[in-house]
ZAROFI-591952 format. One record per residue: chain; z, x, y of N, C-alpha, C in turn; residue number from 0. Coordinates in nm, 4 decimals. Last residue first. Example, Ala and Ser with C-alpha at 12.3 -4.5 7.8 and 13.67 -1.06 7.14 Angstrom:
// residues 2
+--------+----------+----------+----------+----------+----------+----------+----------+----------+----------+-----+
: cadena :      nup :    neast :   nnorth :     caup :   caeast :  canorth :      cup :    ceast :   cnorth : num :
+--------+----------+----------+----------+----------+----------+----------+----------+----------+----------+-----+
:      A :   0.7080 :   1.2850 :  -0.2250 :   0.7140 :   1.3670 :  -0.1060 :   0.7870 :   1.2900 :   0.0030 :   1 :
:      A :   0.7800 :   1.3190 :  -0.5690 :   0.7800 :   1.2300 :  -0.4500 :   0.7800 :   1.3200 :  -0.3300 :   0 :
+--------+----------+----------+----------+----------+----------+----------+----------+----------+----------+-----+
//
This chain:
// residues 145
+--------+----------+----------+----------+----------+----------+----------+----------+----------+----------+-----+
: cadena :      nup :    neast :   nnorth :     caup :   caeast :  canorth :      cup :    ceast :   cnorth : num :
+--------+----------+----------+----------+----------+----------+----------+----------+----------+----------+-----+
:      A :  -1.5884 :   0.7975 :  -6.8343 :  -1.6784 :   0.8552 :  -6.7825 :  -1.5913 :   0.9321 :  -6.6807 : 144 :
:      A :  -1.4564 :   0.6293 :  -7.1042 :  -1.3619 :   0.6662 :  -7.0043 :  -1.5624 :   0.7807 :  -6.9768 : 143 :
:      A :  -1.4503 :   0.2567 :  -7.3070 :  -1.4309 :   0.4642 :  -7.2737 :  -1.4064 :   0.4456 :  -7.1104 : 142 :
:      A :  -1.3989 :   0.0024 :  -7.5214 :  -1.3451 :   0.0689 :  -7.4517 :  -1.3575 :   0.2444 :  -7.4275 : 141 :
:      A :  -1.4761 :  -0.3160 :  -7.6183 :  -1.5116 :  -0.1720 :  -7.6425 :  -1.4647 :  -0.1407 :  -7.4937 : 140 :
:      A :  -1.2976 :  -0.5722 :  -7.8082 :  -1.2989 :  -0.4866 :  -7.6781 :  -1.4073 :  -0.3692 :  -7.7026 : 139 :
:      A :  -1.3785 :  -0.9398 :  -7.9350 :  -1.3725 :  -0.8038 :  -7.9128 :  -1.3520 :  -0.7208 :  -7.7801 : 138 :
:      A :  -1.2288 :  -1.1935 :  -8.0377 :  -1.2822 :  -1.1838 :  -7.9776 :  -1.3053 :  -0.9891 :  -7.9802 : 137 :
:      A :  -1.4717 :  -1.4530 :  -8.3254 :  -1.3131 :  -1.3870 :  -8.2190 :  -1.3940 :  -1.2971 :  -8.1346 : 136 :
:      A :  -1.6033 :  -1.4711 :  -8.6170 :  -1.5539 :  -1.4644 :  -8.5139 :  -1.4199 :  -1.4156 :  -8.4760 : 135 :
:      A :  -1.7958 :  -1.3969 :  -8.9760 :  -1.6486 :  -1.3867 :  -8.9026 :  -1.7188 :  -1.4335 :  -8.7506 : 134 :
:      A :  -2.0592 :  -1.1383 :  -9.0200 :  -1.9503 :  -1.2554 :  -9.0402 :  -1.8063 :  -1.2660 :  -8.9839 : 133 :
:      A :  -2.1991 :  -1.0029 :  -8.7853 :  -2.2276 :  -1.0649 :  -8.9363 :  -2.2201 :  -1.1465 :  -9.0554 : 132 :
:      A :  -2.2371 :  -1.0351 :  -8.5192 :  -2.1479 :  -1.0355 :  -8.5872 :  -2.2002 :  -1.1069 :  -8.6929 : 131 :
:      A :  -2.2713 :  -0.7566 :  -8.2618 :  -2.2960 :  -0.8945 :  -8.3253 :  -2.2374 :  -0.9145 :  -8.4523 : 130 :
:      A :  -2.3027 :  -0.5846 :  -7.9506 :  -2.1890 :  -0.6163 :  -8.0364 :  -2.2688 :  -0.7705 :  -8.0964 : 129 :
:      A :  -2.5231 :  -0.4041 :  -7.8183 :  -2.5651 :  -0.5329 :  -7.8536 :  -2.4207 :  -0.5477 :  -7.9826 : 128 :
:      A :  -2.5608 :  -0.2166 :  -7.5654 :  -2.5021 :  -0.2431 :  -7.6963 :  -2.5153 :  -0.3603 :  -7.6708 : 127 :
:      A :  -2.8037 :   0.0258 :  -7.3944 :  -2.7921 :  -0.0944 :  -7.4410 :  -2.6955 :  -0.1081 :  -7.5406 : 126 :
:      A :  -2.7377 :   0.3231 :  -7.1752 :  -2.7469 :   0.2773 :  -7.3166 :  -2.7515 :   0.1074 :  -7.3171 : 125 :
:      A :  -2.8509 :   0.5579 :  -6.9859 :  -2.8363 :   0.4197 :  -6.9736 :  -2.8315 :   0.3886 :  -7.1410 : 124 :
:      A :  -2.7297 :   0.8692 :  -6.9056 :  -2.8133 :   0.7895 :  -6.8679 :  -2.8302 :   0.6263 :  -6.9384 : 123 :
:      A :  -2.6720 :   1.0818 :  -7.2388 :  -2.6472 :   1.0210 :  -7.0596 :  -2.7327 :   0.9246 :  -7.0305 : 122 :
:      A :  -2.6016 :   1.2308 :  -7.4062 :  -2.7430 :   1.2316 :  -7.3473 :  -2.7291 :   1.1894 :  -7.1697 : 121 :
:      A :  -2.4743 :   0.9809 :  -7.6763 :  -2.4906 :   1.1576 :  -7.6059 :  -2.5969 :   1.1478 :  -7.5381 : 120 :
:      A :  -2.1910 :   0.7989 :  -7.7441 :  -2.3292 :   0.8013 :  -7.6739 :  -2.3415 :   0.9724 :  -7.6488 : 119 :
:      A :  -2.0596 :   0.7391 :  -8.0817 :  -2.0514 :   0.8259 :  -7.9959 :  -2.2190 :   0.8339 :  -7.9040 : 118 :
:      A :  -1.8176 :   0.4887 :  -8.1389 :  -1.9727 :   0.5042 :  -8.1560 :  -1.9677 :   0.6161 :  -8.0181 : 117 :
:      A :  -1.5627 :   0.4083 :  -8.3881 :  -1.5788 :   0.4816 :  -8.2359 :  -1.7199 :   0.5463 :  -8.2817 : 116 :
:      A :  -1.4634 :   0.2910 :  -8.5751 :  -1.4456 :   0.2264 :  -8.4495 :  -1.4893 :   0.3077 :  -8.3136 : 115 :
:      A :  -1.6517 :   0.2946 :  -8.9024 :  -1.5585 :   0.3635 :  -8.7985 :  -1.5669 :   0.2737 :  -8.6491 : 114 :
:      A :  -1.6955 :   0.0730 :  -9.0558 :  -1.7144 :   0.2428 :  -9.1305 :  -1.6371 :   0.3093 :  -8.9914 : 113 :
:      A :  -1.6940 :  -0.1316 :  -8.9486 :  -1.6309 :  -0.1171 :  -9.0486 :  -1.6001 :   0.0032 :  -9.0789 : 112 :
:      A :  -1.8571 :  -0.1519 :  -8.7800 :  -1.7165 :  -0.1421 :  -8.7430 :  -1.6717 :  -0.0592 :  -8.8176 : 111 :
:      A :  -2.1793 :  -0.0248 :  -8.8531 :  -2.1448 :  -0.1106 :  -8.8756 :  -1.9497 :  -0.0701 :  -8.8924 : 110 :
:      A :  -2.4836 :   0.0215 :  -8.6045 :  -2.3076 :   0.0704 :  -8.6509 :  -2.2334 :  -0.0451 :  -8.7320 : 109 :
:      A :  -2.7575 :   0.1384 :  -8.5683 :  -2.7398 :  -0.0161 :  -8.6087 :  -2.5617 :   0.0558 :  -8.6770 : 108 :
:      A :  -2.9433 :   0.3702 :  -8.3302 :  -2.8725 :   0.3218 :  -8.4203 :  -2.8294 :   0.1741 :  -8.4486 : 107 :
:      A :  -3.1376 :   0.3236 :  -8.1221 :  -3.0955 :   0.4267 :  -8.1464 :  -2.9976 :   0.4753 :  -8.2718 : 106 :
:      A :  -3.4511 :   0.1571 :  -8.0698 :  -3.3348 :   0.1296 :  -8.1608 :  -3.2836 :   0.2761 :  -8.1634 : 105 :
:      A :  -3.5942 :   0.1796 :  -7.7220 :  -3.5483 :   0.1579 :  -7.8390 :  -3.4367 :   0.2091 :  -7.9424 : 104 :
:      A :  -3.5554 :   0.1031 :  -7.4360 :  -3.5491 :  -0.0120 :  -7.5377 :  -3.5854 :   0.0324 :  -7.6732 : 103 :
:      A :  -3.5661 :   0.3228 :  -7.3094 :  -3.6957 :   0.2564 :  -7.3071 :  -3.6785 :   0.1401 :  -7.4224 : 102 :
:      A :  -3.3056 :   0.3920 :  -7.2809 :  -3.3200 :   0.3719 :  -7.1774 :  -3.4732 :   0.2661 :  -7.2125 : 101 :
:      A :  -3.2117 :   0.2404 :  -7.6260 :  -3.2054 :   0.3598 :  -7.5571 :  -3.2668 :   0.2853 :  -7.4093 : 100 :
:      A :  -2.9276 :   0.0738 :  -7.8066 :  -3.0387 :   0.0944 :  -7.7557 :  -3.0663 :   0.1936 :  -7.6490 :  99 :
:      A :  -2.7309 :  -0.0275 :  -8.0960 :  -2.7283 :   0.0838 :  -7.9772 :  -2.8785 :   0.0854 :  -7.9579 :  98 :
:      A :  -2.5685 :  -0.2413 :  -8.2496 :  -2.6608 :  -0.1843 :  -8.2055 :  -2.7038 :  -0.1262 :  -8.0745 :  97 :
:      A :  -2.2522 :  -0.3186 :  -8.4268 :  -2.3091 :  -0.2466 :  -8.2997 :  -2.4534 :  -0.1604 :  -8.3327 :  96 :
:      A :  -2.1351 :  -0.5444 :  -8.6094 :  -2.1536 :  -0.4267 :  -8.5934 :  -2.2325 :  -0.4318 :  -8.4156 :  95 :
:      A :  -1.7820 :  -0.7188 :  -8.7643 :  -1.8784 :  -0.6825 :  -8.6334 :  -2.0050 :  -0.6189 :  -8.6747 :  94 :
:      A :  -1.6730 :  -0.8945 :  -9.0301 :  -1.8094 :  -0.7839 :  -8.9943 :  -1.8847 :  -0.7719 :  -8.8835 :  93 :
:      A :  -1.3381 :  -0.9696 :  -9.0549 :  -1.4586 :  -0.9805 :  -9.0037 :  -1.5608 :  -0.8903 :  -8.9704 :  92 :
:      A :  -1.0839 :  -0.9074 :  -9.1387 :  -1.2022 :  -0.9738 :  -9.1466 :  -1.2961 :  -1.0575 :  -9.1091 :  91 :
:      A :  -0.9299 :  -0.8391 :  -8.7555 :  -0.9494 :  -0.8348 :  -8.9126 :  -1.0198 :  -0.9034 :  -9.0067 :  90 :
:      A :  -1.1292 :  -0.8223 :  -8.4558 :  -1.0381 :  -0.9038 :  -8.5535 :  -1.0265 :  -0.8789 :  -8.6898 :  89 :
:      A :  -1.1811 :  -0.5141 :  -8.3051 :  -1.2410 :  -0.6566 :  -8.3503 :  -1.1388 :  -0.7389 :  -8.4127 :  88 :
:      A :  -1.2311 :  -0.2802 :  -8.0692 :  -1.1333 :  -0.3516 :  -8.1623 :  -1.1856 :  -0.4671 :  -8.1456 :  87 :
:      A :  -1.4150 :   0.0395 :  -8.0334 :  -1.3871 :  -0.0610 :  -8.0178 :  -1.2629 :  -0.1037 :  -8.1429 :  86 :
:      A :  -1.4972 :   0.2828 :  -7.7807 :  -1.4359 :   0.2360 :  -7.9005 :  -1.4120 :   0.0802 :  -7.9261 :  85 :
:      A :  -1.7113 :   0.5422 :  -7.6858 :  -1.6959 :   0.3857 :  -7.7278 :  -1.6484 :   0.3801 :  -7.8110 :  84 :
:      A :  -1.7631 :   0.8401 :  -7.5457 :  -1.6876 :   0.8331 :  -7.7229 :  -1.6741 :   0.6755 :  -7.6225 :  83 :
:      A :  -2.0308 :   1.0242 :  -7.4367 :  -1.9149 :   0.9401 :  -7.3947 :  -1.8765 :   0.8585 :  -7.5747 :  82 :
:      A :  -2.1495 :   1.3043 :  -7.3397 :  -2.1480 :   1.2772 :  -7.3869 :  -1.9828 :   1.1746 :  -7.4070 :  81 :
:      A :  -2.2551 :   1.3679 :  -7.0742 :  -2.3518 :   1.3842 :  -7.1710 :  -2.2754 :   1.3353 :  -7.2985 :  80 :
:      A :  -2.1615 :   1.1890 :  -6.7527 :  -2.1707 :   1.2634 :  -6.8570 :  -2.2294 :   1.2748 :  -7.0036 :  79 :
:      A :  -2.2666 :   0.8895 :  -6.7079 :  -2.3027 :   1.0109 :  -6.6189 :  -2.2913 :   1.1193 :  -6.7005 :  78 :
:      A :  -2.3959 :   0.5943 :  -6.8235 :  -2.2932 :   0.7504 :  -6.9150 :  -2.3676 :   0.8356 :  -6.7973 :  77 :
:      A :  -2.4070 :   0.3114 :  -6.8558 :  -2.4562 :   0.4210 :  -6.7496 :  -2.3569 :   0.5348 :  -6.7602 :  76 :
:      A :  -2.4510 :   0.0925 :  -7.0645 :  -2.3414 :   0.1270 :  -7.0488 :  -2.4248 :   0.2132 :  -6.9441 :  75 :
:      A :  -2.4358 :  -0.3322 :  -7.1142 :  -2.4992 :  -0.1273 :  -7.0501 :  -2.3742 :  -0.0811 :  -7.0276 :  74 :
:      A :  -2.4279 :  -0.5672 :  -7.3220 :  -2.4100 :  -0.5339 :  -7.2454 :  -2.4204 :  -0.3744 :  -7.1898 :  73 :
:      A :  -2.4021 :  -0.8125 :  -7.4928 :  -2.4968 :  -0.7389 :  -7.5023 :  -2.4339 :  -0.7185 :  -7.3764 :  72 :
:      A :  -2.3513 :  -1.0416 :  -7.8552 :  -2.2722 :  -1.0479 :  -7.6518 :  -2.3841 :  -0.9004 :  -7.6348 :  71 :
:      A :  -2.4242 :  -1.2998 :  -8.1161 :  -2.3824 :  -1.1150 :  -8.0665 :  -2.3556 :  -1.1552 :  -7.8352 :  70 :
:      A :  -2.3869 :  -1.4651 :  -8.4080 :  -2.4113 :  -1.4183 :  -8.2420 :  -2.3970 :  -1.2905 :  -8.2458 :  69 :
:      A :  -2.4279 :  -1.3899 :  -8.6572 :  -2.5549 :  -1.3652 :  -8.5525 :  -2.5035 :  -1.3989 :  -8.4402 :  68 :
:      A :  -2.1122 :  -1.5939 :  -8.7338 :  -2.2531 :  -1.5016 :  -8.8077 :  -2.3660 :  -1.5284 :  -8.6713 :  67 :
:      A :  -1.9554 :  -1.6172 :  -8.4302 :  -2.0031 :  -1.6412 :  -8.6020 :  -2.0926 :  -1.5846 :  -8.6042 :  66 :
:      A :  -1.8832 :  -1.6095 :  -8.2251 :  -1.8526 :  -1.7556 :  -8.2457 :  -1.9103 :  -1.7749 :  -8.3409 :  65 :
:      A :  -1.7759 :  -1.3568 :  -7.9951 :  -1.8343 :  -1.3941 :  -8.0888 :  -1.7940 :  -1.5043 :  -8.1539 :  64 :
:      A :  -1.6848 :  -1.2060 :  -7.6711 :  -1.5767 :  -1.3664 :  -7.8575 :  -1.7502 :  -1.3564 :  -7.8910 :  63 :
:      A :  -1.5470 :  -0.9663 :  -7.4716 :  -1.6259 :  -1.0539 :  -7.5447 :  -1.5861 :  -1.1061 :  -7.6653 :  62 :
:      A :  -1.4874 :  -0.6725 :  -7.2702 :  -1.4454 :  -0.7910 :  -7.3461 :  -1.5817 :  -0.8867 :  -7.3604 :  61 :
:      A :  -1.4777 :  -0.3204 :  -7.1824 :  -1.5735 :  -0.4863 :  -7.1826 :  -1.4717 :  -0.5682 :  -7.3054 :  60 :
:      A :  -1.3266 :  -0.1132 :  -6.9642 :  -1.3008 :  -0.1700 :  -7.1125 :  -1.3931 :  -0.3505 :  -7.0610 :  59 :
:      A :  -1.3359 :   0.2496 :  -6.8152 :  -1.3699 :   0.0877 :  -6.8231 :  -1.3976 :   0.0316 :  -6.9780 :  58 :
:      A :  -1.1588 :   0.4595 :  -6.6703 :  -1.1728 :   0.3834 :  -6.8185 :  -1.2244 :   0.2968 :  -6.7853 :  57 :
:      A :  -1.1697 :   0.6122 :  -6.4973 :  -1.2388 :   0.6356 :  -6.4774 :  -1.2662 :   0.5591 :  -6.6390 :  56 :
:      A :  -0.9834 :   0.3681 :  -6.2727 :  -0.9988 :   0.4558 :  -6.2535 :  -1.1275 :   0.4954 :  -6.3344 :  55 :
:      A :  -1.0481 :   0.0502 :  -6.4704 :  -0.9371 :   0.1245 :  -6.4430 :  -0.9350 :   0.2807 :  -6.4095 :  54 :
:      A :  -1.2285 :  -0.1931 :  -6.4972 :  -1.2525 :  -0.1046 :  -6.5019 :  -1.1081 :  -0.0210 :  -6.4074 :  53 :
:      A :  -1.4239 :  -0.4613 :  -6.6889 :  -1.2661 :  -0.4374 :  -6.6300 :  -1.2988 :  -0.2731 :  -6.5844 :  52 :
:      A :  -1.6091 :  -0.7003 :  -6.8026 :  -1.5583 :  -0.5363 :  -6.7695 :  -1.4488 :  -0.5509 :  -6.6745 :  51 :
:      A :  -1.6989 :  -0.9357 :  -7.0495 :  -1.6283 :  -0.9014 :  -6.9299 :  -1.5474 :  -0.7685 :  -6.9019 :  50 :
:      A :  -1.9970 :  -1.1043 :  -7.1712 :  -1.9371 :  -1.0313 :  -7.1597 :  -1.8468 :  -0.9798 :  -6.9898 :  49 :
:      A :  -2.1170 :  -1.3865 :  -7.2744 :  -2.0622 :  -1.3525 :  -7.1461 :  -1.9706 :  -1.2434 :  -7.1517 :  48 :
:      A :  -2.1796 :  -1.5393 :  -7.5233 :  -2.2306 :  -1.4617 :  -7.4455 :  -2.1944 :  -1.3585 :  -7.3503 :  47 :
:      A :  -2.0298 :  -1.8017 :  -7.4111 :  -2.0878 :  -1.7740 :  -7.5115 :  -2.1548 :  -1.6579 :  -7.4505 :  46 :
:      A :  -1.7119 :  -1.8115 :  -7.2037 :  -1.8472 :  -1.8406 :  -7.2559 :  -1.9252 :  -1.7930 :  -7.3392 :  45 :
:      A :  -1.3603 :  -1.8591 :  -7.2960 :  -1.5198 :  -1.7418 :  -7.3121 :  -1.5975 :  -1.8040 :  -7.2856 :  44 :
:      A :  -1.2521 :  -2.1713 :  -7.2209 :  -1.2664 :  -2.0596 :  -7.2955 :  -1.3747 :  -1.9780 :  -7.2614 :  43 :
:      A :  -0.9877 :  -2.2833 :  -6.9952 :  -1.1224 :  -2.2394 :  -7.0388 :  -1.1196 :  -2.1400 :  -7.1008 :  42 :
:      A :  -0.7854 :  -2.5668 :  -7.0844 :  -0.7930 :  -2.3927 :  -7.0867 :  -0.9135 :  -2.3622 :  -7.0755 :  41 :
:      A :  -0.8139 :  -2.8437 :  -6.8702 :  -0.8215 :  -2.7738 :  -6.9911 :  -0.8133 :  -2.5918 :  -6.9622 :  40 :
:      A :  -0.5579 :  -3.0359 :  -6.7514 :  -0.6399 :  -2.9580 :  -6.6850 :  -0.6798 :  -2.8111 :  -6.8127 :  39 :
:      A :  -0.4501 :  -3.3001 :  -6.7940 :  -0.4333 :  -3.1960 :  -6.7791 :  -0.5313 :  -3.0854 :  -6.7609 :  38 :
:      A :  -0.4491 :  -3.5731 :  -6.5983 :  -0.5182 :  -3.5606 :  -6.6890 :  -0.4899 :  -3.3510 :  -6.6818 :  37 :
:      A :  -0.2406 :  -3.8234 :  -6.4682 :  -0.2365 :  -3.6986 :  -6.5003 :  -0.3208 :  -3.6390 :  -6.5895 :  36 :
:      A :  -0.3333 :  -4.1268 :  -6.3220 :  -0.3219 :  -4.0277 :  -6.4394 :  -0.3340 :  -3.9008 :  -6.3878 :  35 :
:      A :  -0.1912 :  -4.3938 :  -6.0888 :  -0.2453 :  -4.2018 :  -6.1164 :  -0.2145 :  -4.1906 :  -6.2305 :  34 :
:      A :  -0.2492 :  -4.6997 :  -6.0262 :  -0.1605 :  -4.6226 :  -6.1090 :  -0.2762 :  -4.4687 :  -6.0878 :  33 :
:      A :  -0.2311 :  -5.0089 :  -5.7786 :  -0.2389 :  -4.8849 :  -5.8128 :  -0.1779 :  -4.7290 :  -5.8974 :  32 :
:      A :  -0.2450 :  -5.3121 :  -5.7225 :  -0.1628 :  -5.1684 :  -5.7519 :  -0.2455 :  -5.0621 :  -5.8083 :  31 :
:      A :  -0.2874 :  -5.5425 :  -5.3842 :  -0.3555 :  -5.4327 :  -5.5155 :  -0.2476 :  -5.2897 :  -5.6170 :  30 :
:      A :  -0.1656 :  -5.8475 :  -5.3839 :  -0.1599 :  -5.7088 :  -5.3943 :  -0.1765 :  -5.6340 :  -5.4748 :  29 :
:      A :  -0.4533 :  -6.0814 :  -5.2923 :  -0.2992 :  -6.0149 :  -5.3923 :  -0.3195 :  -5.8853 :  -5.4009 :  28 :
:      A :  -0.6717 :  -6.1311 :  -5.1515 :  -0.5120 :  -6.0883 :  -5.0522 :  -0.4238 :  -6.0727 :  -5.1546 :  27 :
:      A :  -0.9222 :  -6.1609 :  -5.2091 :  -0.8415 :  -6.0677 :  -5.2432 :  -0.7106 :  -6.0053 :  -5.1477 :  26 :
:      A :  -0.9589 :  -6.4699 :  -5.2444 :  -1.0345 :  -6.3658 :  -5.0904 :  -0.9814 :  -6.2564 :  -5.1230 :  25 :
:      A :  -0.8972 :  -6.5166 :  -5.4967 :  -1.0384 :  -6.5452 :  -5.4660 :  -1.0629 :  -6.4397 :  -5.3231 :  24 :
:      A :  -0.6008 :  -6.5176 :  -5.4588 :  -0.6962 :  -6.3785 :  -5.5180 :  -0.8858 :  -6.4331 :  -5.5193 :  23 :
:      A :  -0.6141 :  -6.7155 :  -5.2820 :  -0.5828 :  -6.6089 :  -5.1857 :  -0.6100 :  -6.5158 :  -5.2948 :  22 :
:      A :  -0.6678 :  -6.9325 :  -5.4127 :  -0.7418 :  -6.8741 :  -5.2983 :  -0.7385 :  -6.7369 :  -5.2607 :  21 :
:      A :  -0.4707 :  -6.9981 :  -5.6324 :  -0.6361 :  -6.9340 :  -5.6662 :  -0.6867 :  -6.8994 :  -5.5372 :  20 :
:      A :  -0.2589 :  -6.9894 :  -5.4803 :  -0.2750 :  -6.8976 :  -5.4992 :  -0.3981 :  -6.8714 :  -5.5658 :  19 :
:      A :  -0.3475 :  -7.2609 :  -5.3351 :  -0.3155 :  -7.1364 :  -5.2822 :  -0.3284 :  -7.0330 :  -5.3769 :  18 :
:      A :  -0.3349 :  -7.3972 :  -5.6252 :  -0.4518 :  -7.3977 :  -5.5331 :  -0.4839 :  -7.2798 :  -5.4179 :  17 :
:      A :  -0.0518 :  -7.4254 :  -5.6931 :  -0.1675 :  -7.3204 :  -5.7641 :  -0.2766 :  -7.3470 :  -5.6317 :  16 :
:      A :   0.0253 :  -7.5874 :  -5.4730 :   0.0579 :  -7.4012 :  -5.4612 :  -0.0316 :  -7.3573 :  -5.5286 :  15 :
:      A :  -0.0900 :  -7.8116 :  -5.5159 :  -0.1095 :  -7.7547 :  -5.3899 :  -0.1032 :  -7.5781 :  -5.3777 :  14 :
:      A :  -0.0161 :  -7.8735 :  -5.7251 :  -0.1199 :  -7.8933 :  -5.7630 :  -0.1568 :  -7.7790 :  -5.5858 :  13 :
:      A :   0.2672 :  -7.9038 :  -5.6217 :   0.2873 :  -7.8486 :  -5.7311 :   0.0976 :  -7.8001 :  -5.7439 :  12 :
:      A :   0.2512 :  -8.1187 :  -5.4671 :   0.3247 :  -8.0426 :  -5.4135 :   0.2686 :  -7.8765 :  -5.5639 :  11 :
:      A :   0.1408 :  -8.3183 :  -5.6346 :   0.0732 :  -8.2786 :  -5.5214 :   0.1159 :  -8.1572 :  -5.4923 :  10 :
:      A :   0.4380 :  -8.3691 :  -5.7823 :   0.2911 :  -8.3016 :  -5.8813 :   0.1926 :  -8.2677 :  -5.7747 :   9 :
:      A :   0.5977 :  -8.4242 :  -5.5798 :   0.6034 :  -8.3034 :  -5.6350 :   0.4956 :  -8.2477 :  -5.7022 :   8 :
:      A :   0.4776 :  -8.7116 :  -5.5335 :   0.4631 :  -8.6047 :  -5.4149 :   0.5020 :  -8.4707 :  -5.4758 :   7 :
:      A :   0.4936 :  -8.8424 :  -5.7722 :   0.3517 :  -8.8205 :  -5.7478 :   0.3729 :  -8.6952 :  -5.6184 :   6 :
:      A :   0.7933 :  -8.8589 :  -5.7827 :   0.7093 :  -8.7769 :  -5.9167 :   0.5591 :  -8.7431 :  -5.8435 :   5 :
:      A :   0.8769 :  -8.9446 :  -5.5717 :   0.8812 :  -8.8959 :  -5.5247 :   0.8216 :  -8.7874 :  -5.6449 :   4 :
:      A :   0.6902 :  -9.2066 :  -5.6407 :   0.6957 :  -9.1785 :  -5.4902 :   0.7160 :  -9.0264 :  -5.4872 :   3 :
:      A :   0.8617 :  -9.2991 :  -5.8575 :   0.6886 :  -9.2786 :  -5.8803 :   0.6675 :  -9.2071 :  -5.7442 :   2 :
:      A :   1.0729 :  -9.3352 :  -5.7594 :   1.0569 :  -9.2320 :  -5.8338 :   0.9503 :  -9.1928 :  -5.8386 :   1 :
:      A :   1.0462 :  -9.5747 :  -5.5840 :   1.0871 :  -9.4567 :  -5.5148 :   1.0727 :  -9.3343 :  -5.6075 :   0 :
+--------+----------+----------+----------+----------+----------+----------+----------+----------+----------+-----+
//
């Protein structure tokens, strides 16, 4: 009667695993499921990518430089004859500013250092080319038309 009732439990026993290899064989165990939180990065500047803002008759560009020779490039359209650009850079560090004319050429090469304010005269369309000699970060130039 022992052997009887040892052999019907080990059946009994040999029976359930068997079930349960089936039933994740057909995928009836329950699936779980976990969410990450992945935070959601800061974006930075793009390279290059200068950004205007413009407040009545001030408009102020932004831009990062990311080391020696980059530079950012951006127009200016001076209705009046003559418009005062200023700018702010990061402490050491050697911005400068090249100034271009309507037919692309060199009108000056500014270097920060010596002063923060590049004066356009004339009117009509300027090129700046903010680059950086040494150092990064980020810069403003800022007038008023």
């Amino acid at each position: 009667m022992k052997v009887k009732l040892l052999v019907t439990l080990a059946m009994a026993a040999v029976l359930c695993v068997a079930i349960v290899a089936c039933s994740s064989l057909k995928g009836d165990k329950e699936e779980k499921t976990t969410t990450t939180s992945t935070p959601t990065p800061t974006p930075t500047p793009e390279a290059g990518k200068v950004t205007k803002t413009t407040a009545g008759d001030t408009t102020t560009l932004t831009g990062v430089l990311r080391g020696a020779n980059d530079s950012n490039k951006f127009d200016v359209f001076a209705e009046s004859e003559k418009i005062e650009v200023e700018f702010d850079w990061p402490d050491d560090t050697y911005f400068h500013v090249k100034v271009l004319g309507m037919a692309g050429d060199e009108l000056g090469d500014f270097d920060l250092s010596e002063g923060e304010i590049i004066e356009l005269t004339g009117g009509g369309k300027f090129t700046l080319i903010v680059y950086s000699r040494s150092g990064d970060g980020p810069w403003t130039a800022t007038y008023t038309d």
